[in-house]
VMD Tcl script that draws the C-alpha trace (Angstrom):
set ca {
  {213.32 68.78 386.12}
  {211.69 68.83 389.33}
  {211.71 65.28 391.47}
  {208.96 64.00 393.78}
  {210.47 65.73 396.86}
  {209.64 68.85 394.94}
  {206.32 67.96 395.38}
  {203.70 67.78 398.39}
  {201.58 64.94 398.18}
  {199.90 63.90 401.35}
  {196.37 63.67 400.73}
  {196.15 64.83 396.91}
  {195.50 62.26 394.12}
  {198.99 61.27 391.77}
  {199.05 60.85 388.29}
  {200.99 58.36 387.62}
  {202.76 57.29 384.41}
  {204.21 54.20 384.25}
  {205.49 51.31 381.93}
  {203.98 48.16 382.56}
  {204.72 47.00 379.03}
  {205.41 43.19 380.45}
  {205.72 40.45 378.30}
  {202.57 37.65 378.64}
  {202.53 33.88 378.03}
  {199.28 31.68 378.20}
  {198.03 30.43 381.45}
  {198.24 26.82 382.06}
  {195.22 26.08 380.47}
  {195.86 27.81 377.11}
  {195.51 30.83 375.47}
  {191.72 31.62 376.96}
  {193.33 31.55 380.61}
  {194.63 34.19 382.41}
  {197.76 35.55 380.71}
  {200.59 35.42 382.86}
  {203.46 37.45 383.11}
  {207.16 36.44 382.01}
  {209.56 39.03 383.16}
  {208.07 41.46 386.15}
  {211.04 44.17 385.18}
  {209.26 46.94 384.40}
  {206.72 46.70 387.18}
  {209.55 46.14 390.08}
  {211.24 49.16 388.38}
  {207.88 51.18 389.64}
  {208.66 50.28 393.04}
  {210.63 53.18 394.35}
  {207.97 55.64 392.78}
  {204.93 54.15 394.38}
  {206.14 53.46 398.02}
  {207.35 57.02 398.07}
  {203.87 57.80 397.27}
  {201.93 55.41 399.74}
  {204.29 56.35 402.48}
  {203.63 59.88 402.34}
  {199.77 59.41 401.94}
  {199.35 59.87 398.34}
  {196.00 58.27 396.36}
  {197.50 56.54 393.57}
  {196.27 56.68 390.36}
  {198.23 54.95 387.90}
  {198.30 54.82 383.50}
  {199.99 52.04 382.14}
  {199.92 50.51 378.67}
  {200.03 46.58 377.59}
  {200.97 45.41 374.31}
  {199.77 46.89 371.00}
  {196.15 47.31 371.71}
  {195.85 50.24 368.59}
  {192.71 52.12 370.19}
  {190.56 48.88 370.12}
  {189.62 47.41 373.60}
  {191.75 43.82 373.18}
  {190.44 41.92 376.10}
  {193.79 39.88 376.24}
  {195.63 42.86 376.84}
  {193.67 44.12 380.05}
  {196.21 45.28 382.94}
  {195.04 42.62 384.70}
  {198.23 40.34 385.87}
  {199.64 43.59 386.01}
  {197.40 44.72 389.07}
  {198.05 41.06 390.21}
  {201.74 41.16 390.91}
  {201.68 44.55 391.39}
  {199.05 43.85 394.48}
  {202.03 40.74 395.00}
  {204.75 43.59 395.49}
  {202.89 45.89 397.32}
  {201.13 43.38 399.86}
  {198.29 45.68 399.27}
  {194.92 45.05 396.66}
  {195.35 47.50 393.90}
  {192.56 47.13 391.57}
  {191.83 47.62 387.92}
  {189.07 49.75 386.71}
  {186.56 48.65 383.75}
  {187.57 51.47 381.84}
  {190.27 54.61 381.25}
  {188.07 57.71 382.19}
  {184.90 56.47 381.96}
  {182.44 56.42 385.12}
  {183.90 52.97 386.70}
  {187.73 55.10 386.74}
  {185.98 58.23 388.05}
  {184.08 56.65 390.58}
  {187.34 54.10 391.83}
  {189.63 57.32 392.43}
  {187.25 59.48 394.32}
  {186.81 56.84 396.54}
  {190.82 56.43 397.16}
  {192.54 56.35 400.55}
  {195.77 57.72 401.22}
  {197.98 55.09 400.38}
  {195.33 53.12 398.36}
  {196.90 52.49 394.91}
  {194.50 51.57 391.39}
  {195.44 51.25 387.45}
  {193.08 52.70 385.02}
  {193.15 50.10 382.28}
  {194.93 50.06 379.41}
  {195.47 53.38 378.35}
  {196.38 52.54 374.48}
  {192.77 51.19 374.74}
  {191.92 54.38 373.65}
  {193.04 55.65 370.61}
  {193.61 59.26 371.54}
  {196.10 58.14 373.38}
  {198.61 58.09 370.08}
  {196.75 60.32 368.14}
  {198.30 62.25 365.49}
  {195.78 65.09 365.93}
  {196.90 67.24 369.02}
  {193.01 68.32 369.88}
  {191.91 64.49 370.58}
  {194.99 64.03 372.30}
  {194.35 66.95 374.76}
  {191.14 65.74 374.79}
  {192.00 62.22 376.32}
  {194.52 64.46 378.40}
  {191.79 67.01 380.11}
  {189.64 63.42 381.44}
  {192.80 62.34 382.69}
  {194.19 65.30 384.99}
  {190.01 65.59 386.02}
  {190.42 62.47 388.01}
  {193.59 64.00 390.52}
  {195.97 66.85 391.18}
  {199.56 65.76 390.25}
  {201.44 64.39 387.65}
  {204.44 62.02 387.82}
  {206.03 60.80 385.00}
  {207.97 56.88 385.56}
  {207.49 55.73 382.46}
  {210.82 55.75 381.18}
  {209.67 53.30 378.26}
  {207.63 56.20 376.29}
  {209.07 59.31 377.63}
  {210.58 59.51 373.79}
  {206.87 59.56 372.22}
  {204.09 62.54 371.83}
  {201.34 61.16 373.68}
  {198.59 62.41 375.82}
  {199.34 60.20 378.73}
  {203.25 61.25 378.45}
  {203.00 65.36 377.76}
  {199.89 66.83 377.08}
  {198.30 65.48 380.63}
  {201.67 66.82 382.03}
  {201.21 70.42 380.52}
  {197.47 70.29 382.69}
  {198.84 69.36 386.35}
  {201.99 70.39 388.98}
  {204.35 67.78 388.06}
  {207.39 65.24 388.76}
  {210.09 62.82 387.23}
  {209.11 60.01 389.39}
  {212.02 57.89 390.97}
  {212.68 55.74 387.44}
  {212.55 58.43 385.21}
  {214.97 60.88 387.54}
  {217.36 57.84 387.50}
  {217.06 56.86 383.78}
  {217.77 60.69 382.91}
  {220.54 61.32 385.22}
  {222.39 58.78 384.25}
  {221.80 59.01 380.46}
  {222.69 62.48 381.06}
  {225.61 61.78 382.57}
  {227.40 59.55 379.93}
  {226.71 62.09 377.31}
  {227.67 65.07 378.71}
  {230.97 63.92 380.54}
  {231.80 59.65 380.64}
  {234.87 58.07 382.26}
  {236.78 57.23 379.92}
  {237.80 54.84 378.29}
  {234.26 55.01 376.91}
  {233.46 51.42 375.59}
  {229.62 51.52 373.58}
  {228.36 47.96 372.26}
  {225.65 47.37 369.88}
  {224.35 44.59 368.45}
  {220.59 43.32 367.88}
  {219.15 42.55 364.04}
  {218.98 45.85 362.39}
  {222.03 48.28 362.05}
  {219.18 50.03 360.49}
  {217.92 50.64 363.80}
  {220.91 52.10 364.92}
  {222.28 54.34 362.36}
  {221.62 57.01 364.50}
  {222.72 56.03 367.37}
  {226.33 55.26 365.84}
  {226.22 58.38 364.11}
  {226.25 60.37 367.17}
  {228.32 57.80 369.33}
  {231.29 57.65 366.81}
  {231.96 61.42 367.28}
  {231.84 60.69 371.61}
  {233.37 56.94 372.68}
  {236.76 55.27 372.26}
  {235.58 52.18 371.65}
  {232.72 50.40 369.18}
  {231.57 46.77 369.89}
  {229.55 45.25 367.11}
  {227.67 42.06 367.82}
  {224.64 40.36 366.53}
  {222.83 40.43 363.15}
  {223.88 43.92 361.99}
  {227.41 43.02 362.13}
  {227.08 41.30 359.24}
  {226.49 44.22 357.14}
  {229.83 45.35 358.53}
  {231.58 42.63 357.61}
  {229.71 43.12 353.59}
  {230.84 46.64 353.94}
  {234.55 44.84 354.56}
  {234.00 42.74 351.20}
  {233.07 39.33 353.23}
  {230.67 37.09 352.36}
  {228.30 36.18 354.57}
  {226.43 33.27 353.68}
  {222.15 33.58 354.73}
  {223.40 35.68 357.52}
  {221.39 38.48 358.08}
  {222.09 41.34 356.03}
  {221.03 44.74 354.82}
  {222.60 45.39 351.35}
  {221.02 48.77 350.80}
  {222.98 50.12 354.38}
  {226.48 48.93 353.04}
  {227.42 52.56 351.79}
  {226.41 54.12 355.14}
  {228.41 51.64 357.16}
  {231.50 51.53 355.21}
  {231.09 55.42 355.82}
  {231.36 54.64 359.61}
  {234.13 52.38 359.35}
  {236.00 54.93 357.80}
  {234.63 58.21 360.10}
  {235.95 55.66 363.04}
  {239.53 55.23 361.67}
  {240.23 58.90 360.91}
  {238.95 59.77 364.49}
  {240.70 57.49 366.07}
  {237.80 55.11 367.40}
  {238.80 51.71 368.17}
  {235.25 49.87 365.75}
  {235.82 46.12 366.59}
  {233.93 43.77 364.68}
  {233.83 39.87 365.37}
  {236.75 37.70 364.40}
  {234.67 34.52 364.07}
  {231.52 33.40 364.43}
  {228.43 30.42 365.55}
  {227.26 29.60 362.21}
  {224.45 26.95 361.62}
  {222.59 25.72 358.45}
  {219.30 26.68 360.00}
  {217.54 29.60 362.10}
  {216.70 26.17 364.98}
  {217.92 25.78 368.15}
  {218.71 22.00 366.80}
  {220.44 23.19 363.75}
  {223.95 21.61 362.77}
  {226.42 24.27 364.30}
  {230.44 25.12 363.88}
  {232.92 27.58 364.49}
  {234.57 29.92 361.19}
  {236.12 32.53 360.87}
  {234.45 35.67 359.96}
  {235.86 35.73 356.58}
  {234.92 32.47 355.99}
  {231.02 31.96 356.31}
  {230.27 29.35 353.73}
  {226.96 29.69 351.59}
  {223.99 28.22 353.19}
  {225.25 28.96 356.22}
  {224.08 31.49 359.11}
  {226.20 33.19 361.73}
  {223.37 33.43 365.06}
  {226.41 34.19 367.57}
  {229.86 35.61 368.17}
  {232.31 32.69 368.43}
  {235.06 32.49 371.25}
  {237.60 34.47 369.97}
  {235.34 37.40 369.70}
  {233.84 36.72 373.21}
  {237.43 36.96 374.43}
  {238.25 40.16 372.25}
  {235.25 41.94 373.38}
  {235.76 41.04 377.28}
  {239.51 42.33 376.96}
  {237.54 45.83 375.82}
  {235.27 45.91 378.55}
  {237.80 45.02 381.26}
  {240.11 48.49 381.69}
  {236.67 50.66 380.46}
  {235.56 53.77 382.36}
  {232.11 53.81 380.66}
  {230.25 50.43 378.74}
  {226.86 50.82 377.44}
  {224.96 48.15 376.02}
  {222.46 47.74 373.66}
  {221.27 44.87 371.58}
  {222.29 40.76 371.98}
  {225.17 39.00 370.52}
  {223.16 36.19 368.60}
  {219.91 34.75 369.08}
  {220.34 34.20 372.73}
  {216.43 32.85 372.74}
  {217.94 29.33 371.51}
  {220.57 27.91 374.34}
  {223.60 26.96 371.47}
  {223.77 30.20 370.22}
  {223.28 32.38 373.92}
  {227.17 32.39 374.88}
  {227.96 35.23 373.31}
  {225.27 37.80 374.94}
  {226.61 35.52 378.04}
  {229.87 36.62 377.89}
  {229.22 40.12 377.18}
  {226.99 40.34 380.20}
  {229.09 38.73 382.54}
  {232.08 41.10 381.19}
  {230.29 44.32 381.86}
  {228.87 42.49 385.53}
  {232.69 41.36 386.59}
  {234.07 45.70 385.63}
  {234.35 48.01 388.04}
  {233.32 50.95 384.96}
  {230.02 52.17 384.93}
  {228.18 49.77 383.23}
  {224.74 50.85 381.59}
  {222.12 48.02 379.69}
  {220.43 49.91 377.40}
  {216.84 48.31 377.95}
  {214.90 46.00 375.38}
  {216.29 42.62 374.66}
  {219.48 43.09 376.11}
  {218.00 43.96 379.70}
  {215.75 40.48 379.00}
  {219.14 38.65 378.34}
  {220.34 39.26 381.40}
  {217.11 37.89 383.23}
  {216.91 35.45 381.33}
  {220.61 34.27 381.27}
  {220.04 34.74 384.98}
  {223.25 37.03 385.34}
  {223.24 38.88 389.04}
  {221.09 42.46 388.02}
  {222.51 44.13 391.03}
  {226.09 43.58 389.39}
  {225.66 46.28 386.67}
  {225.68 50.35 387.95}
  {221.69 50.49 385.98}
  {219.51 48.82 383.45}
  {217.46 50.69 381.91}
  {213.51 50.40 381.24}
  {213.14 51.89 377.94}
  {215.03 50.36 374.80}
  {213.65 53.04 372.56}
  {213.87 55.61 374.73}
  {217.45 55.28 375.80}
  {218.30 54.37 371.83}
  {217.05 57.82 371.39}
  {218.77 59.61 374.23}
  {222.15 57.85 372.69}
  {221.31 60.05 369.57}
  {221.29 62.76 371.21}
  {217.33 63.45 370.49}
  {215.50 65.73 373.07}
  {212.84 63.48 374.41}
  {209.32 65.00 374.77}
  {208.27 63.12 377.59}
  {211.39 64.63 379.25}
  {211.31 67.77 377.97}
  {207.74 69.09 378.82}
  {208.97 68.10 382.60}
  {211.01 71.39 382.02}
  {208.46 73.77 380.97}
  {206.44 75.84 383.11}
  {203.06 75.56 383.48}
}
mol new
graphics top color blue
foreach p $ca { graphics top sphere $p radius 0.5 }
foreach p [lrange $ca 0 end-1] q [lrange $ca 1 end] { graphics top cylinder $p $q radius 0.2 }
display resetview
């Protein structure tokens, strides 16, 4: 996979793919304002990429997608705030064109500087962008690599999806691994192929739906399992517990007691929670108390580890070589049930392993919880994506940066 010093770029137009997937709230004056953006991750985490590019004279072109527009032009999803902080971070004006390839785009990127940097808008504004049918995809991909002369791929966010912004533009123009996507693989890469042990993986989030792949391939690799938030539940039915109006998925009970029992004759260390935040509501003002995990009473919830378990699963983080993390503890969104995603985070902040957030909600905890981001060796940009690298699933937005064209 070639890197950006593989390429020359002074002078010459860049393609830029990026993730500027940010989460929106309504301005101050309501849901017609402005929308304005909650957590700037993803578009700091485009930094390194587009400096690199400014400072050695590139015109920047850059594709970036916003919410679920579904090939319909959704004016509240216009890239908009994004050019705003972006023009923020780069003390610099980088506009947004009217359209994706259309004659505003075409027109905007001729007239580029070196240096100057502009977003086409919202690329899933066009519904060739996702297309199932490879010829409009191409399609979309050919008026793309028309308006420059290189390709770099930083969105680490959809480098797992077939997608004419992600491979088939690639497959038309010399191209890169910009600086987020050559970090997200290399480390990825890294923990697969050979992790410093002991090699401590925890999962949580809703779903162990979600994950059945993931643990599937991890149970054969790590020493140690961590299982937080909502799909520990079905664990603990797959144990014989009850668990009350917890969250549960009855029809993945056979699968998981399959795990439990793949982890004990490997020799994998699968720790579940000892006790549990239960409440008799889903509300952040719901009545709340402490059980053990065998002993969630009907009616009741659990929406967080308890303190036994946050001590447990700190113990297993402290002497790790290796922690990856992906999904929260409990519904850290509401403050009474946030401690145990706190703990966890702090944990894997206060090791000296190499400690890995595995994008999505639990990389928003952490912002959120306003635990120190420069304390953990990377957090990643792409929840899916790096869900799908822990399977062990070749990526095509990664993969088409190896072929030759």
């Amino acid at each position: 996979m070639k890197s950006l010093d593989d390429l020359q770029v002074a002078g010459r137009t860049v393609l830029v793919r990026a993730d500027f997937n940010v989460p929106l709230a309504d301005g101050p004056d309501g849901p017609d304002d402005t929308k304005v953006i909650t957590d700037d991750g993803r578009i700091r985490a485009a930094l390194p990429t587009l400096t690199y590019l400014r400072d050695n004279g590139a015109k920047v072109v850059v594709i970036a997608h916003l919410g679920r527009a579904k090939g319909e032009v959704v004016p509240g999803l216009t890239l908009q705030p994004v050019a705003d902080r972006l023009s923020e971070l780069l003390d610099d004006d980088v506009e947004v064109a009217d359209d994706i390839t259309g004659p505003h785009a075409r027109a905007m990127a001729a007239a580029l500087e070196p240096g100057d940097v502009m977003l086409l808008e919202n690329i899933r504004f066009d519904a060739r962008e996702t297309s199932k049918v490879a010829e409009e995809r191409q399609a979309l991909a050919a008026e793309l690599a028309a308006l420059a002369d290189v390709y770099v791929s930083d969105g680490f966010g959809v480098v797992h999806r077939n997608q004419a912004s992600v491979t088939d533009v690639a497959r038309l123009l010399p191209n890169a691994a910009g600086r987020l996507v050559h970090k997200e693989a290399t480390v990825f890469g890294g923990i697969m192929a050979e992790p410093a042990r002991p090699f401590v993986v925890i999962l949580g989030g809703s779903k162990v739906s979600d994950k059945l792949g993931v643990i599937g391939n991890l149970i054969t690799r790590v020493d140690r399992l961590l299982i937080g938030g909502g799909m520990a539940y079905t664990f603990l039915a797959a144990q014989g517990h009850g668990v009350g109006n917890s969250l549960l998925e009855a029809d993945q009970i056979e699968i998981v007691r399959g795990f439990i029992e793949q982890a004990a004759a490997r020799g994998v260390e699968l720790l579940l929670p000892v006790d549990f935040v239960i409440a008799d509501a889903f509300a952040a003002d719901a009545a709340t108390r402490v059980v053990d995990a065998d002993a969630i009473p009907d009616g009741w919830m659990g929406l967080d580890i308890g303190p036994r378990t946050r001590e447990l699963f700190a113990s297993k983080i402290a002497d790790a070589g290796t922690v990856v993390w992906n999904g929260p503890m409990g519904v850290f969104e509401m403050e009474p049930f946030a401690a145990g995603t706190l703990a966890v985070a702090r944990a894997m902040a206060g090791s000296s392993a190499l400690t890995v957030i595995g994008g999505g909600d639990s990389a928003a905890a952490v912002r959120i919880l306003d635990v120190d981001e420069s304390a953990f060796t990377h957090i990643s940009t792409g929840g899916g994506a790096s869900l799908e690298f822990l399977e062990g699933k070749t990526l095509p937005g990664l993969a088409v940066l190896e072929e030759d064209n």
